[in-house]
Backbone as CSV, one residue per row, in Angstrom:
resi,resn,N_x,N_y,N_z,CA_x,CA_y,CA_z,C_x,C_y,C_z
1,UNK,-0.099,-7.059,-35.757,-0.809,-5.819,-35.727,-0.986,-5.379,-34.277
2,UNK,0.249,-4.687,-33.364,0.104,-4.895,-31.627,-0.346,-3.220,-31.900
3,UNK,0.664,-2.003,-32.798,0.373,-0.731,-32.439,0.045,-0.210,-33.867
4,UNK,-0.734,0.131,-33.689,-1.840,0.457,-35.027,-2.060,1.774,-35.042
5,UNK,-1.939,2.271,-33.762,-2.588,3.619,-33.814,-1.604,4.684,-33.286
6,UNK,-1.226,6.010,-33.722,-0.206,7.038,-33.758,-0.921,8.209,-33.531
7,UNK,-1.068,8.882,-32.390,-1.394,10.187,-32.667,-1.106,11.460,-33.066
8,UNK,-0.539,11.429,-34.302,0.175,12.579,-34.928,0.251,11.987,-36.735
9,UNK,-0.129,11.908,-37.220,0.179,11.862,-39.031,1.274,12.585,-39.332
10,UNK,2.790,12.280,-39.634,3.871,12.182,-40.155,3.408,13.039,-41.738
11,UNK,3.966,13.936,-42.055,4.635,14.277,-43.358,3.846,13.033,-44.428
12,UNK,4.619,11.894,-43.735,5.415,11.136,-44.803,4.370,9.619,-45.147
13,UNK,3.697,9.841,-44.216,2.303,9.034,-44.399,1.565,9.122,-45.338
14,UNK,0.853,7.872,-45.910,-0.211,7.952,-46.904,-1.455,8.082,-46.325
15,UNK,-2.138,9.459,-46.733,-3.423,9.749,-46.533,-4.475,9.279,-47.312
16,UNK,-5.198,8.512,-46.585,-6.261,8.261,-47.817,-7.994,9.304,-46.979
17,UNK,-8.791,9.131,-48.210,-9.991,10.160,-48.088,-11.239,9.441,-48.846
18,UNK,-12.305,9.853,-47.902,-13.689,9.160,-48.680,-13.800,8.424,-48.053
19,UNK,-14.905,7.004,-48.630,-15.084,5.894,-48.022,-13.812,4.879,-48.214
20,UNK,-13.958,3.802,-47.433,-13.354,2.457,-47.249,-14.383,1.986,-47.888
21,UNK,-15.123,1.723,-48.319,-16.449,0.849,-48.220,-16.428,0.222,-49.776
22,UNK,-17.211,-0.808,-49.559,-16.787,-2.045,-50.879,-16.866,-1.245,-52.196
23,UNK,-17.771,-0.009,-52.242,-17.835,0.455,-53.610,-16.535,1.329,-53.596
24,UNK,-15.535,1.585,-52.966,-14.108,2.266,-53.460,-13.062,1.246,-53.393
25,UNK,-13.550,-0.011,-52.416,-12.295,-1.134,-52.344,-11.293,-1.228,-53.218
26,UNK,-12.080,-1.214,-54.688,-10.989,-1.558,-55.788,-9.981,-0.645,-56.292
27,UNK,-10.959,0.537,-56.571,-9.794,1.790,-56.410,-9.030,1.703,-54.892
28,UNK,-8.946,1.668,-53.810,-8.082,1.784,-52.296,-7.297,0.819,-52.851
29,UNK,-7.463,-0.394,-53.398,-7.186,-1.756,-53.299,-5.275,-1.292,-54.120
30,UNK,-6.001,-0.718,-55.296,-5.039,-0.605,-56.609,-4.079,0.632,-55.938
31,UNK,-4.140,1.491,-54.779,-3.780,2.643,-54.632,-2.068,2.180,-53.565
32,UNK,-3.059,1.441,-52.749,-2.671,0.547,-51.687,-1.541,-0.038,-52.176
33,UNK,-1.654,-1.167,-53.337,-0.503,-2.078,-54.192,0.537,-0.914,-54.629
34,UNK,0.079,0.271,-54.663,1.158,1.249,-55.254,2.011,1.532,-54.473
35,UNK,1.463,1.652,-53.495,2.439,2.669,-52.527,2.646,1.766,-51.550
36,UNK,2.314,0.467,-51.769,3.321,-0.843,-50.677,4.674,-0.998,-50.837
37,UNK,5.424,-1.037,-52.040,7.129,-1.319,-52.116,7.472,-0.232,-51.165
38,UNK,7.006,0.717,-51.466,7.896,1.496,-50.706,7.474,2.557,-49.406
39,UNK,6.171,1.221,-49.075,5.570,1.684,-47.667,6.400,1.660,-46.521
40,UNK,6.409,2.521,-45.454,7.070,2.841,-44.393,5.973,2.309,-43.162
41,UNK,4.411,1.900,-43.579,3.505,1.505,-43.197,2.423,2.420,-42.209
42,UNK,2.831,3.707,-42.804,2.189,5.293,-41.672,0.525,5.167,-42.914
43,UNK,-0.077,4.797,-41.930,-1.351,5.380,-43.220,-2.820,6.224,-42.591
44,UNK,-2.818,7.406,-42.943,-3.313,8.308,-42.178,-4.793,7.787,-42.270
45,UNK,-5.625,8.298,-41.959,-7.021,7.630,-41.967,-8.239,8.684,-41.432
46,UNK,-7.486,9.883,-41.019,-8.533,11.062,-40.691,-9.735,11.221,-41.931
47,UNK,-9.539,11.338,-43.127,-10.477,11.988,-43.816,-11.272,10.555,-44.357
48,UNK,-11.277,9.431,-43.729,-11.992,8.363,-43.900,-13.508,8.956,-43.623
49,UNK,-14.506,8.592,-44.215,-15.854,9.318,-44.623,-17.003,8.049,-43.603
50,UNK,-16.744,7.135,-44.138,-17.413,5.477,-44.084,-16.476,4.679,-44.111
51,UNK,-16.502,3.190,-43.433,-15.694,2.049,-43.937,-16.609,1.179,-43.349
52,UNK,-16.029,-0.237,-44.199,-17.526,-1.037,-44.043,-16.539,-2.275,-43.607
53,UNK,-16.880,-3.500,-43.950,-15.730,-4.383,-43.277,-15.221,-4.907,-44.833
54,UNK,-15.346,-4.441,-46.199,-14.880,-4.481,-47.084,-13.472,-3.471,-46.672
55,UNK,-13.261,-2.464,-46.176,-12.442,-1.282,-45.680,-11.392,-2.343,-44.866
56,UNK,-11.985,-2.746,-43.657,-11.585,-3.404,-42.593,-10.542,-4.201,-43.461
57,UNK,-11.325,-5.583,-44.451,-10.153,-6.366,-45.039,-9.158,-5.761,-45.908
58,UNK,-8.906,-4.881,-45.944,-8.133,-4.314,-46.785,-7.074,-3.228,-45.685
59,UNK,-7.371,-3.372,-44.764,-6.545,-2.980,-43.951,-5.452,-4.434,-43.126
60,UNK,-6.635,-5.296,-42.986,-5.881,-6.723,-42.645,-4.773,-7.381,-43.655
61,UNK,-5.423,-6.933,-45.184,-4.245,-7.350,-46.371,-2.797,-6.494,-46.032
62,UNK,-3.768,-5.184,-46.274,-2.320,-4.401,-45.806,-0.917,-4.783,-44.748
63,UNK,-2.007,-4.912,-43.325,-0.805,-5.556,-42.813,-0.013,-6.696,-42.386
64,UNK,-0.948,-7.826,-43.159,-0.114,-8.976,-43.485,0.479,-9.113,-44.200
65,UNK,0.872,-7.849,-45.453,1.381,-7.417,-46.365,2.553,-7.126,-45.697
66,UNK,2.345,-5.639,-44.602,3.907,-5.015,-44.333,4.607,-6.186,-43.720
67,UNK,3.749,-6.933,-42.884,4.261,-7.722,-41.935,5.263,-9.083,-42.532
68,UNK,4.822,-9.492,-43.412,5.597,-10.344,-44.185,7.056,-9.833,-44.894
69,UNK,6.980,-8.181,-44.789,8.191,-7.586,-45.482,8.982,-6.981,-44.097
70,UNK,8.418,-7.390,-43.072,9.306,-6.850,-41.705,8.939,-5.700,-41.311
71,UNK,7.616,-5.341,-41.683,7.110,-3.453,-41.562,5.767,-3.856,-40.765
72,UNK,5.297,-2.852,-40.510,4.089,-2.525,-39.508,3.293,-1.684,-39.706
73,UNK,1.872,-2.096,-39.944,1.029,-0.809,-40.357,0.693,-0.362,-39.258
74,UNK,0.934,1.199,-39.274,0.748,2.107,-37.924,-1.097,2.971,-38.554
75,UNK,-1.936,2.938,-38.148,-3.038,3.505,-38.319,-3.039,4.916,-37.577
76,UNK,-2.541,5.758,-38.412,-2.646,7.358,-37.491,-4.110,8.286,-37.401
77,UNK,-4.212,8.685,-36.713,-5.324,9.711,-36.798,-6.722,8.895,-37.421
78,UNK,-7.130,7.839,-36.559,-8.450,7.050,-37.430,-9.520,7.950,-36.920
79,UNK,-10.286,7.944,-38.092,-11.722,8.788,-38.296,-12.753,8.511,-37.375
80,UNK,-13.712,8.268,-36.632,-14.527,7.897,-36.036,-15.356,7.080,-37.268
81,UNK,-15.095,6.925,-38.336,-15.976,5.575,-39.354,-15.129,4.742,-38.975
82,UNK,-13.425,4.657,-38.848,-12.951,3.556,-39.104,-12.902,3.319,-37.711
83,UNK,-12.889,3.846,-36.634,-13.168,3.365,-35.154,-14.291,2.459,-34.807
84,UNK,-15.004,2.870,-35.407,-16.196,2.488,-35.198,-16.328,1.210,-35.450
85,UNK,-15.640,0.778,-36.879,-16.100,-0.317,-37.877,-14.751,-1.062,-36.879
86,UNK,-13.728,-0.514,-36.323,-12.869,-1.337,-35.831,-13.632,-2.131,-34.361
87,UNK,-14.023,-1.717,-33.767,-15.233,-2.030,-32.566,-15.680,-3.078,-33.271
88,UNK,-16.860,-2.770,-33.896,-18.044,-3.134,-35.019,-17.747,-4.797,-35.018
89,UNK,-16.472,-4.827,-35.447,-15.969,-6.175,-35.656,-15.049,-6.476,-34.744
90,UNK,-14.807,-6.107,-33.762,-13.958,-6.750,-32.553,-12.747,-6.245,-32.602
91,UNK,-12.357,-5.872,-33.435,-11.001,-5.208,-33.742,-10.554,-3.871,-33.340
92,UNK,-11.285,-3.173,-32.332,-11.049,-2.025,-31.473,-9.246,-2.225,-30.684
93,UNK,-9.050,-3.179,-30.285,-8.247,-3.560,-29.612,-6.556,-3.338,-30.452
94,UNK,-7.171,-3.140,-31.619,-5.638,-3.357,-32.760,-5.143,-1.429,-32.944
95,UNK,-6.357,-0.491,-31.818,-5.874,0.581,-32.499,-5.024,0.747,-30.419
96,UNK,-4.640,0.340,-30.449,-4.221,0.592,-28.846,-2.877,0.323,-28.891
């Protein structure tokens, strides 16, 4: 996880919206498994509302996910929730 962060959201990126936070995890969770086969690993993150570190692990699945398939999750356009929560937990460093 070295470049995480893109300043421009691609077309072709998956946007997600709302919270990250443990009460949508399962829906993100199930959304996430969908659109992994044939992730390119662009996942937009502007209209992120809240994320909590339930959000956070599900971004870490994600990209030990792409990463095991030879892909890279690029974090474009993060919200100031998910900045925040990336700090929050030390993980500021993964959007650079």
């Amino acid at each position: 996880m070295n470049d995480l962060t893109c300043p421009e959201a691609p077309a072709a990126a998956l946007a997600l919206d709302g919270e990250l936070t443990i009460v949508q995890a399962a829906a993100v969770r199930e959304r996430l498994l969908e659109w992994l086969p044939q992730a390119d690993g662009r996942l937009d993150l502007s209209g992120i509302s809240a994320c909590d570190s339930a959000g956070i692990q599900l971004l870490l699945a994600l990209s030990r996910s792409l990463r095991e398939s030879g892909r890279t999750l690029q974090i474009l356009q993060p919200s100031t929730a998910v900045v925040e929560s990336l700090q929050r937990y030390g993980l500021d460093a993964l959007r650079a």
